[in-house]
C-alpha positions, 0 to 999 in steps of 0.5 A: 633296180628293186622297188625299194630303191626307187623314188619315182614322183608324180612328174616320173614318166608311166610306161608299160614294159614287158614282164622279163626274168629281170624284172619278175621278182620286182613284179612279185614283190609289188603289193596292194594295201590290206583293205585292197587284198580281196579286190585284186590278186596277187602278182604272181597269181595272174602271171601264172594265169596268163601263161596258161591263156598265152591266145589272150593275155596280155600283161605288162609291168607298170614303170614310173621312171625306171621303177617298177610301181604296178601291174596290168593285164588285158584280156586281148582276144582280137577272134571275138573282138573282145578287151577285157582289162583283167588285173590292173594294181599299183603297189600301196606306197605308189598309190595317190601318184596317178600312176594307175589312171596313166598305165589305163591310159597307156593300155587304152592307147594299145587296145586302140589298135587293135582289131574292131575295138570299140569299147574296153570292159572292166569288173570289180566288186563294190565294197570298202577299197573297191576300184569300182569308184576309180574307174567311174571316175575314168569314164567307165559305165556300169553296164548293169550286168553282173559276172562271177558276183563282179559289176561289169563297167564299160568304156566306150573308144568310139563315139555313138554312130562313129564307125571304128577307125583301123590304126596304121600298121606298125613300121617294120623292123629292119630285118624285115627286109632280110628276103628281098633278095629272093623277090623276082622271077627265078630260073631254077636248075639242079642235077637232072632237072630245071623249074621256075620259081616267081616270088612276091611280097603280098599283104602290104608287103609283109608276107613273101609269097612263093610260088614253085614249078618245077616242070619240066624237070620234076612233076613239084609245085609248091607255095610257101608264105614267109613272115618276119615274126618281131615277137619271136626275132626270127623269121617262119615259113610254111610251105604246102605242095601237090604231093601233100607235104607240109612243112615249118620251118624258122629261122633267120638270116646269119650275117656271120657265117664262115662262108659268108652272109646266108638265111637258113631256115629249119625244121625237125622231124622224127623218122622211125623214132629218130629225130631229123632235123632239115634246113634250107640255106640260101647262099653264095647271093649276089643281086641276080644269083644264089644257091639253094640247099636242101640238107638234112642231119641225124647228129644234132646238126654235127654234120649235114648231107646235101638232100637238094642243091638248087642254082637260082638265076634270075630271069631276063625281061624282055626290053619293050 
């Protein structure tokens, strides 16, 4: 659908979506109107000023209905915490719709979660087609200072003497629950040795924490943590042990793989130059067993040697 197809009113639902190669080009062609030109950059412009600042831009197509109308961008940097509403413009022919107040609504709504926000700050420059009388009228406050030549505003999200509320976390997705089978107290044997591994959920059961010891077979111990990242749609693992190493590794549970459902996790390095990729692949799983592959490949994945194979066997309480 192109903005010139659409016919979005003032009862169209405002949402903010995430700017895709499906929409970009919609994105691009969205424009303000001639007085407003020198208040607000073009679209592409702040796109690509957000792809160079990827730890604090937050940006996202505004939709009335399912018409792109405008655009916003955030300023999101939890480190400080800081929320700075960046870019906010609604194409000149949607204006007078109230689709901008909607998508400030929607993105106070977001900063709302957001680590220690209290307040959300915007700048603009005075003039004839300013938005600095728009966000008076949202609620924004000059704070009397002045950046850049910009009157900077502010909104404050918390009453005075109110201490910031933290938001609920958000429900996990299901693929969050693709590790559970590894959470328990494992007997670990291979060729020549046997250890143990225990492994947890921690952090409000976000985070899989492992916790290996492979004595008396191996002088190794090692933790690694586990996330399901939603943004990226796979999981990551790091894992640090008594001999230095460091490892990365991302991937994701293969429901259909030729020899059955298997999670498999990997990582590249190069070696003398040559890249190496690694991967740990956990198979043949069952509610008390699985095997465990440590395998690398010097072919781009074509074929793969066995480096580890490790037996998991989950240890027996004892009844009480």
């Amino acid at each position: 659908m192109t903005v010139e197809s659409a016919q979005p009113t003032r009862e169209s639902v405002v949402s903010l979506r995430l700017v895709t190669l499906a929409n970009l080009r919609d994105t691009f062609r969205l424009n303000v109107g001639a007085a407003q030109k020198n208040f607000v950059a073009p679209n592409p412009i702040s796109i690509a000023q957000a792809h160079f600042y990827p730890e604090k831009a937050w940006f996202r197509a505004i939709y009335a209905d399912e018409t792109p109308v405008g655009f916003v961008m955030l300023s999101d940097d939890a480190l400080k915490p800081e929320y700075f509403l960046w870019r906010l413009m609604v194409d000149a022919k949607y204006q007078g719709m109230d689709f901008g107040r909607q998508a400030v609504d929607r993105v106070i709504d977001y900063v709302r979660t957001r680590p220690g926000a209290t307040h959300l700050l915007v700048s603009c420059v005075p003039g004839e087609g300013s938005p600095c009388p728009f966000y008076e009228k949202l609620g924004f406050v000059a704070t009397g200072e002045i950046d850049d030549g910009e009157h900077v505003y502010r909104l404050d999200l918390v009453a005075d003497g109110e201490d910031p509320v933290a938001p609920p976390l958000a429900a996990l997705p299901p693929e969050a629950a693709q590790f559970d089978f590894w959470i328990g107290d494992w007997d670990c044997a291979w060729e020549g040795g046997q250890g143990r591994n225990v492994v947890c959920k921690s952090l409000d059961g976000r985070v899989v924490l492992e916790s290996f010891d492979g004595s008396p077979g191996m002088n190794l111990r090692g933790t690694s943590v586990s996330v399901y990242d939603v943004g990226l749609g796979k999981w990551r693992q790091t894992w640090v042990d008594n001999q230095g190493s460091y490892l990365d590794l991302t991937g994701g549970w293969e429901a259909d793989a030729p020899d059955g459902p298997r999670m498999v996790l990997g990582t590249t390095r190069t070696v003398d130059g040559k890249a190496v990729h690694l991967r740990m692949v956990f198979t043949a799983i069952t509610a008390d067993t699985f095997d465990w592959h440590w395998q690398a490949s010097e072919d781009n994945g074509a074929t793969w040697q066995e480096r580890w194979a490790i037996r998991y066997t989950r240890r027996k309480t004892s009844a009480t």
